[in-house]
C-alpha positions as CSV (number, residue, x, y, z in Angstrom):
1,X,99.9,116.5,74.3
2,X,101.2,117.9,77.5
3,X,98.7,116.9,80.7
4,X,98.4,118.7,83.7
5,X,95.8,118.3,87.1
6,X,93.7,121.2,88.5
7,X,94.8,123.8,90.9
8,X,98.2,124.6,92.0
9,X,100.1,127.7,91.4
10,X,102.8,128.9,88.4
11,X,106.1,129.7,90.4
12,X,109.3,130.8,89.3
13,X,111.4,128.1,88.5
14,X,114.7,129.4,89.4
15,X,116.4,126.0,88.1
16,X,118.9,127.5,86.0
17,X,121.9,128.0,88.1
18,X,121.9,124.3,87.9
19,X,120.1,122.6,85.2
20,X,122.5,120.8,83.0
21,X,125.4,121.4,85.4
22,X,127.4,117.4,85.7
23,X,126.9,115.8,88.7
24,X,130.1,116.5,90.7
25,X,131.7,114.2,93.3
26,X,132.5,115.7,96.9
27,X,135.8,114.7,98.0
28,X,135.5,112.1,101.6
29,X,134.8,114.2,104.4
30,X,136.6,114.0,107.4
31,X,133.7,113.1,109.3
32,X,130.3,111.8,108.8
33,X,127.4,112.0,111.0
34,X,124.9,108.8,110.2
35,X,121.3,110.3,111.7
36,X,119.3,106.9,112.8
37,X,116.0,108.6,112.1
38,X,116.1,108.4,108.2
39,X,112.8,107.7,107.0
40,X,109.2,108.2,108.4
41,X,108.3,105.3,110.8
42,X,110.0,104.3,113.6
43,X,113.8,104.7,113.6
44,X,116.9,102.8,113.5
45,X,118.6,100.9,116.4
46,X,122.8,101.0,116.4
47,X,124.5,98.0,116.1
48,X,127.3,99.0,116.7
49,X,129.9,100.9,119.4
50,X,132.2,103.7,119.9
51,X,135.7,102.5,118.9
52,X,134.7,99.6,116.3
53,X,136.0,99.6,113.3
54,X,133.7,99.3,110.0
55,X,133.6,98.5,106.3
56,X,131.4,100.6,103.6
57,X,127.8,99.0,103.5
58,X,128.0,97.2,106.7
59,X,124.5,97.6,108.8
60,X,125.0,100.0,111.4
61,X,121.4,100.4,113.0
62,X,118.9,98.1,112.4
63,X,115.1,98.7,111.4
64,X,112.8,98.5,114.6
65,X,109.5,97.8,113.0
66,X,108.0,97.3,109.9
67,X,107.7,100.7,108.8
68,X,111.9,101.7,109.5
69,X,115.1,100.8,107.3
70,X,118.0,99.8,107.8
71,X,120.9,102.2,107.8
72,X,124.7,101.4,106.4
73,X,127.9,102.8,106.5
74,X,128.9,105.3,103.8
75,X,132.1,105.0,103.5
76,X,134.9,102.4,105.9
77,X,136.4,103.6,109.1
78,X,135.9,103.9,113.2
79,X,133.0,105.3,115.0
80,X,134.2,107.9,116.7
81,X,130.8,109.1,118.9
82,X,127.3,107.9,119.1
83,X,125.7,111.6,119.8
84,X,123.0,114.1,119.6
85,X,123.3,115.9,116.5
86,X,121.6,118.3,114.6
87,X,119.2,117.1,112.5
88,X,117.6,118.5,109.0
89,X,113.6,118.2,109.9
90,X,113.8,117.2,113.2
91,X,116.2,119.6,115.0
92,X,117.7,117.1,116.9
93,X,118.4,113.4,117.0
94,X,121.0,110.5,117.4
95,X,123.9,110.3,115.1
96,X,126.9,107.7,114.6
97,X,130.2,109.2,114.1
98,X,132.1,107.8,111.4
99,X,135.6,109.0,110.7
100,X,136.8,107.8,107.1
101,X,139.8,105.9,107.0
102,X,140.2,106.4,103.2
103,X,140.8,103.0,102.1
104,X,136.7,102.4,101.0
105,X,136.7,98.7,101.5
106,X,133.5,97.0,101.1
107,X,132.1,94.7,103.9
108,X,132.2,91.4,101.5
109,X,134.0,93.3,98.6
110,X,132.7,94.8,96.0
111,X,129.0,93.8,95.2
112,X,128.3,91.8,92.0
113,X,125.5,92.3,89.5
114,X,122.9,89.6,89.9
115,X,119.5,88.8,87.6
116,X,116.5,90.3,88.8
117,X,114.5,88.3,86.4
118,X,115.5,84.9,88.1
119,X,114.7,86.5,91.5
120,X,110.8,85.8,93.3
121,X,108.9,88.9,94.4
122,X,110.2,88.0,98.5
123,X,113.5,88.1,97.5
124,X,113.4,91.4,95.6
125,X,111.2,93.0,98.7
126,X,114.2,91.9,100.9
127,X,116.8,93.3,98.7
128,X,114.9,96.4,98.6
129,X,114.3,96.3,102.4
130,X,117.7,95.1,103.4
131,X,119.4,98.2,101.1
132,X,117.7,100.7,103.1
133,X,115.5,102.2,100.5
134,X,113.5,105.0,101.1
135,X,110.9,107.5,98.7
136,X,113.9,109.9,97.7
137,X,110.7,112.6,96.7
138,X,111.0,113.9,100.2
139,X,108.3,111.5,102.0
140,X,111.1,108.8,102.8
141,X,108.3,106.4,103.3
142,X,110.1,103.0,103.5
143,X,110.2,101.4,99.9
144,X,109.4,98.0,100.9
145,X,106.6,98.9,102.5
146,X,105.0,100.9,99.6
147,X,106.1,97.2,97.7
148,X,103.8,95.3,99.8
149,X,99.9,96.5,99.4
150,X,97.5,94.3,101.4
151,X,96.3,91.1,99.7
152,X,92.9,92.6,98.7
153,X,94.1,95.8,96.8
154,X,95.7,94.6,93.7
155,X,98.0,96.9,91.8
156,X,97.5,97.8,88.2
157,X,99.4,100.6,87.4
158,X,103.0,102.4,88.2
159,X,103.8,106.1,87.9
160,X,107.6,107.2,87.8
161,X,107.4,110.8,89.4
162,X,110.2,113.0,87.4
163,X,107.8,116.1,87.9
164,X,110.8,117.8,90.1
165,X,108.4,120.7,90.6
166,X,109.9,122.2,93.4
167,X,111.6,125.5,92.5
168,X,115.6,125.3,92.3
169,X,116.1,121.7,92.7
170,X,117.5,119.9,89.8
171,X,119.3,116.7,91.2
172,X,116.6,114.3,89.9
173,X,116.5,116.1,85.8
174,X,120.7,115.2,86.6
175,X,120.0,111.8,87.5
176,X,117.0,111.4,84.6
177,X,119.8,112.6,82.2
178,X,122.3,109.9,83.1
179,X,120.9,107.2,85.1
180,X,117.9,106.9,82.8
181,X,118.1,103.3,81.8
182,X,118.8,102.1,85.7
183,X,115.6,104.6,86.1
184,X,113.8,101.9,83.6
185,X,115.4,99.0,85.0
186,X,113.9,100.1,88.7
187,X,110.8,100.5,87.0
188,X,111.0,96.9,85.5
189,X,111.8,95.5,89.3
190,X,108.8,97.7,90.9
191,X,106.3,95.8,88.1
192,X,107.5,93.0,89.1
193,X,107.5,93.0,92.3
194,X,104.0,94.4,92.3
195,X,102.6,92.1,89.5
196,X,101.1,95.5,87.5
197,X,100.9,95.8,84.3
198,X,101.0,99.0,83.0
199,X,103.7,102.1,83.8
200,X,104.0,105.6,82.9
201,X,107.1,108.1,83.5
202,X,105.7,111.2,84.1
203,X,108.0,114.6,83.7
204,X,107.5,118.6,83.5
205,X,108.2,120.1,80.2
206,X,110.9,122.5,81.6
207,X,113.3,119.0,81.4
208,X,113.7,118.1,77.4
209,X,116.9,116.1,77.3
210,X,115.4,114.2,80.4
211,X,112.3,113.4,78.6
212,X,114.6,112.2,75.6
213,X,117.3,110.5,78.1
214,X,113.9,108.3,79.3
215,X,112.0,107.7,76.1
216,X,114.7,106.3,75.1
217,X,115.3,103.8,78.0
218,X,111.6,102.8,77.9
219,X,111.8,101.9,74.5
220,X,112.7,98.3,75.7
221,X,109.9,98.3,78.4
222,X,106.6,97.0,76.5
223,X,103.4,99.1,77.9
224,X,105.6,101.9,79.4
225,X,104.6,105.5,78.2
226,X,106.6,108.7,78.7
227,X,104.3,111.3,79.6
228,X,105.2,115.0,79.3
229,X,103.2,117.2,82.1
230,X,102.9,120.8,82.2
231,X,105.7,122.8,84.5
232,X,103.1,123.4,87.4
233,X,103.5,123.2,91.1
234,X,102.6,120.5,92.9
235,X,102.5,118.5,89.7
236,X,104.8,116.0,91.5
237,X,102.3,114.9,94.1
238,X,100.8,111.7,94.3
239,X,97.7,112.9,93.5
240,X,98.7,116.2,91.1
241,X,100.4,113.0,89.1
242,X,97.9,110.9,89.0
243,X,95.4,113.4,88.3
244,X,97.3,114.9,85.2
245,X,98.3,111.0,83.5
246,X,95.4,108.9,84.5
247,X,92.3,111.5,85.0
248,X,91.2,109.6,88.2
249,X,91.0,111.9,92.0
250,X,92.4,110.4,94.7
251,X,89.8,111.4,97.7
252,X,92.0,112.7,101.1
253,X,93.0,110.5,103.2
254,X,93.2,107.5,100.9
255,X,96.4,105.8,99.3
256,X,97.1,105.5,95.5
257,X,96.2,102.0,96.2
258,X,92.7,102.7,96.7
259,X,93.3,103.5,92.8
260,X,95.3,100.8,92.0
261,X,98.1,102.9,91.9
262,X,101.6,103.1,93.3
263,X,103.8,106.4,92.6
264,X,107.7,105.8,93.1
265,X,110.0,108.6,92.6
266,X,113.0,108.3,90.0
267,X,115.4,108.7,91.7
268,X,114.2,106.3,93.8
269,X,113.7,103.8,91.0
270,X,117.7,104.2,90.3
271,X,118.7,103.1,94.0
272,X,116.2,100.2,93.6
273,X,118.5,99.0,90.7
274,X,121.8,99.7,92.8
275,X,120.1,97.7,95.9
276,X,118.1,94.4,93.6
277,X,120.6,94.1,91.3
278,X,124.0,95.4,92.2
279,X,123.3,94.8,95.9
280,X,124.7,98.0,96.8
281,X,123.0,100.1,99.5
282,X,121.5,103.5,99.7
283,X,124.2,105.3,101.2
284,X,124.7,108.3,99.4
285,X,122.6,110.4,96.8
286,X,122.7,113.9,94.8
287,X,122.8,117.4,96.2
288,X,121.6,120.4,94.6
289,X,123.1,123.1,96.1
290,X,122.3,126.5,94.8
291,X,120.5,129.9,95.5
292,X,121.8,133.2,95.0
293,X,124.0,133.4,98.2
294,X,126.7,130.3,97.2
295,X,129.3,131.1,95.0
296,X,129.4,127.7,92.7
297,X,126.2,126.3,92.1
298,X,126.5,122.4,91.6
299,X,124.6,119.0,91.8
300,X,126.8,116.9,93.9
301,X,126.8,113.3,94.5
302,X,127.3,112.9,98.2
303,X,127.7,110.3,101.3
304,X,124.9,110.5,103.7
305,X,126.1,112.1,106.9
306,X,128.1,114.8,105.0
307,X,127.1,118.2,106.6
308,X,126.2,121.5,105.0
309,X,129.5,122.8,105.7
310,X,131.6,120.0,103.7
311,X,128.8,120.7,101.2
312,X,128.9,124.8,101.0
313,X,132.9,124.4,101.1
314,X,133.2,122.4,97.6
315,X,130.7,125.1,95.9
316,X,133.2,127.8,97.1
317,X,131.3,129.0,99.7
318,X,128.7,131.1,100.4
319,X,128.5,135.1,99.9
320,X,128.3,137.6,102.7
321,X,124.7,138.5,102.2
322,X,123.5,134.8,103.4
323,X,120.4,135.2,105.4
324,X,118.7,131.8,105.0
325,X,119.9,128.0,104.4
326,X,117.2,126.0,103.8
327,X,116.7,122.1,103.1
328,X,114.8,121.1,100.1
329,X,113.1,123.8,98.2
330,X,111.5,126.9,98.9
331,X,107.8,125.8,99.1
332,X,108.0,123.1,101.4
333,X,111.5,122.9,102.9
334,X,113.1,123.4,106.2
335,X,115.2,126.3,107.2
336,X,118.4,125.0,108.8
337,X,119.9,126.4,112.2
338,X,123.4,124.9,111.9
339,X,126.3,124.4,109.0
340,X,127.1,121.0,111.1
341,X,123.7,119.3,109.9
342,X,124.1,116.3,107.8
343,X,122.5,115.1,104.7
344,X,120.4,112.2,105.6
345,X,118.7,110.2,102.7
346,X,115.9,112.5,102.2
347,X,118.3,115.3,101.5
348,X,117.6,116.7,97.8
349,X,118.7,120.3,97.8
350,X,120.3,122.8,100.2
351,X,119.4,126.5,99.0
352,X,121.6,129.4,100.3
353,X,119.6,132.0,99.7
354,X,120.0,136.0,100.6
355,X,118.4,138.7,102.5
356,X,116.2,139.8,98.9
357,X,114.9,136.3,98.5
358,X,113.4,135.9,101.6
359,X,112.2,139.4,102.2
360,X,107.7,138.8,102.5
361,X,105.8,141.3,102.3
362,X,103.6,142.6,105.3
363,X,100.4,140.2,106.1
364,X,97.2,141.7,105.8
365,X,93.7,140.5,106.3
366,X,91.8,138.2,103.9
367,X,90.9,139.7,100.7
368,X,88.6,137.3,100.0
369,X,90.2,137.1,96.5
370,X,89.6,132.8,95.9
371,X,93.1,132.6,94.2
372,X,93.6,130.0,97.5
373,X,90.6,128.2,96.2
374,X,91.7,128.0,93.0
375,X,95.4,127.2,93.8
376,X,94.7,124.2,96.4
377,X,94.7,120.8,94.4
378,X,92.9,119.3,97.3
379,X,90.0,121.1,96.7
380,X,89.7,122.5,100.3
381,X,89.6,126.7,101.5
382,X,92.8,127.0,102.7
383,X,91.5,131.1,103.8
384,X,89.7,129.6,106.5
385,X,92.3,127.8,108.8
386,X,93.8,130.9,110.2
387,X,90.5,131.7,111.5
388,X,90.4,128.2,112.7
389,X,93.6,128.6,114.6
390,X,92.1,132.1,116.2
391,X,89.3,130.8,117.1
392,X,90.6,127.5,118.4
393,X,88.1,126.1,116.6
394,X,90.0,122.2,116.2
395,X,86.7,120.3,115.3
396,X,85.2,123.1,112.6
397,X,89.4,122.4,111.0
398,X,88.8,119.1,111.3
399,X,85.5,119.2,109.5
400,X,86.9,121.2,106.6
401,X,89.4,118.5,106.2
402,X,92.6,120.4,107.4
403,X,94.1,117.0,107.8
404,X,94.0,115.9,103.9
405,X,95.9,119.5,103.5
406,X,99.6,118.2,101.8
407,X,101.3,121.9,102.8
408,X,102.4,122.8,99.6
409,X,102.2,126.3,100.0
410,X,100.4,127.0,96.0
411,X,97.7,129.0,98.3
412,X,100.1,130.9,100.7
413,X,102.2,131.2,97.2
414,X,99.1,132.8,95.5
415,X,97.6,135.1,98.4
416,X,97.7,138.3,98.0
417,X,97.5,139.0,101.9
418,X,100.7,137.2,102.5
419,X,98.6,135.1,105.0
420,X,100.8,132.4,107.2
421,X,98.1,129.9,105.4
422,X,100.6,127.1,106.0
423,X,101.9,127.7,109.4
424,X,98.3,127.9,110.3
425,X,97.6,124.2,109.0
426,X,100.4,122.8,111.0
427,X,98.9,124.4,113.8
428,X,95.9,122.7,113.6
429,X,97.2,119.6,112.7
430,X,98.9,119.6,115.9
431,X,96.3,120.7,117.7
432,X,93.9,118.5,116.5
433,X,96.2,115.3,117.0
434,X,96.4,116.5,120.4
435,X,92.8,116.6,121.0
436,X,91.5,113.2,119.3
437,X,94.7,112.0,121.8
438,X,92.9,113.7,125.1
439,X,89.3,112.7,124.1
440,X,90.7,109.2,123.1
441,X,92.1,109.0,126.8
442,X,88.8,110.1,128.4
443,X,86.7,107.9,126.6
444,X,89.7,104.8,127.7
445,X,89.3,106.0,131.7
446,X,85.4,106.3,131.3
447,X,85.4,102.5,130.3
448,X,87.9,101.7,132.6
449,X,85.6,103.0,135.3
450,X,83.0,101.6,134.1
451,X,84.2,98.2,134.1
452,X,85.6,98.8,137.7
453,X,81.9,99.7,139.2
């Protein structure tokens, strides 16, 4: 039986430039730039200073809150610079330097495999905490945080996200294919640490030997079910995932918790076995790099703080019709500006894509067709937030829940009109943050001089 959610939209997958391609090892840069913003939260603090001289995995910026990781060195070497750099989603931010010295020494020598089983649910959070781990899906919401649900919202149930639904990526089917049984063994630590009692692995059908790579592994795992989902876009939401497996609708604006639910991405659930039980940190990850503008194709297993050129260079380049790189995938990634952008952990794909891939047809005015209505798997009417936006009408957006809008793109994907349906909900989003801000203010000086007469 192959299960599937409602809404969404049937997009090309363009996966085969890279599906079943080995994962391929880039040779050590000769500089890598370490981004302290590397997960959503607050960001990183360096601990160390311009002319020190470092080992692989040593902490290099320390968390500054609850929700923020901390951040290691890839690789062992000097910082060089502690500078603005670019930055994949953010434009901009603060990088540390590193330049390799070669010799890849570890900070207390090369980690040893320990016994998760033996191991209380504290010290497996701080394991997972103190390795850096983030949601490798794209969210990069800190793992130990997703670990730790409040005491009154007990956990039942625990969804591995293999979906990969996002057109040309392919790094996570790689990893299902030969990291399944770490994949399981993450799984294992994540009921564990959560006290649930029931898992599923959920996976498109476009991915066979990844399905067989993982029903194998969770052979051993008593309870866990290997469920094959139907190749659908945004099946690998939270919500498009638990939809499709467990039948239940997560309202907006509510956790999987609410549900009894956590979703961890697979990939993810490999680096949790590296951190709990080899104790190595998340410091580097696999690349897909493909799109019809790059000359070799590849899934490559990377440091973090590698850039896009060191990356471009070991797939032979790029053609001379490049128009467009973009981070992630097409639907919801983020065209880049500069070769000299690094991977940061949240770095899946890099697309190189030409002038005929990018080319969108002229926008015309709503047709009022519904294929938005249809595609949305929120269940909202994505045609009316352009008119939103040109009316300036920030309470009417907020009433028709344009906040519990995920920005998937299926409705800009399936309009006919080649509305800007998207760009418009980031616009509002904005705009509406802005305004609760202002009125938040007012209401703050009202009672302020209120209390002062």
């Amino acid at each position: 039986m192959i299960y599937h959610f409602q809404g969404g939209a049937k997009v090309a997958h363009h996966k085969h430039r890279t599906e079943g391609k080995p994962i391929e090892a880039l040779p050590m840069p000769s500089r890598l730039f370490v981004h302290i913003h590397q997960n959503m939260g607050a960001p990183s603090k360096p601990v160390v200073a311009v002319g020190d001289e470092i080992q692989k995995g040593q902490l290099i910026a320390e968390p500054t809150a609850f929700v923020s990781v901390p951040i290691h060195a890839p690789t062992s070497g000097k910082v060089v610079a502690i500078e603005t750099h670019p930055h994949p989603s953010m434009g901009k931010g603060t990088a540390i330097v590193i330049e390799p010295d070669g010799k890849e020494t570890w900070v207390k020598g090369k980690p040893e495999q320990l016994d998760f089983r033996a191991m209380t649910r504290d010290q497996i959070l701080t394991r997972i905490r103190d390795g850096g781990l983030v949601g490798l899906g794209g969210a990069t919401f800190p793992t130990h945080v997703k670990l730790t649900p409040p005491a009154n919202t007990p956990v039942r149930t625990v969804i591995l996200n293999g979906a990969e639904c996002e057109p040309y990526l392919t790094s996570d089917d790689a990893l299902m294919r030969t990291r399944a049984e770490d994949m399981v063994t993450g799984l294992e630590i994540i009921l564990k640490a959560l006290g649930a009692t029931e898992s599923y692995i959920g996976i498109e059908d476009n991915k066979p030997e990844a399905i067989a790579a993982l029903s194998q592994a969770a052979k051993r795992l008593q309870g866990c079910r290997v469920v094959v989902l139907r190749s659908r876009y945004p099946q690998g939401a939270e919500r498009s995932m638990i939809k499709a497996i467990l039948g239940k609708w997560l309202p907006g604006g509510k956790l999987p918790m609410a549900l009894g639910v956590v979703v961890q991405n697979v990939t993810t659930a490999a680096c949790i076995t590296d951190a709990v039980v080899r104790g190595i940190p998340l410091i580097e990850r696999v690349v897909t790099v493909t799109g019809s503008a790059v000359n070799q194709p590849k899934n490559v297993r990377v440091l973090v703080g590698t850039t896009w050129a060191d990356l471009l260079r070991f797939c032979g380049g790029t053609t001379s019709d490049l128009s467009r790189l973009v981070a992630g995938g097409p639907m919801m990634g983020v065209a880049q500006s500069s070769f000299d952008t690094p991977i940061v952990k949240a770095s899946g794909g890099l697309l190189a894509l030409s002038k005929r891939d990018i080319a969108v047809p002229p926008v015309g005015p709503c047709l009022r067709c519904g294929n938005c209505l249809e595609a949305c798997p929120m269940g909202l009417a994505p045609f009316a937030f352009p008119t939103y936006v040109r009316e300036r009408d920030w309470q009417g957006a907020k009433r028709a829940n344009a906040l519990h809008c995920v920005e998937c793109g299926s409705c800009e994907y399936s309009c006919p009109a080649n509305r800007p349906i998207v760009h418009s909900v980031r616009v509002l989003k904005k705009a509406i943050a802005e305004a609760d801000a202002k009125a938040k203010a007012a209401k703050m000086e009202t009672k302020a001089g209120v209390g002062a007469a």
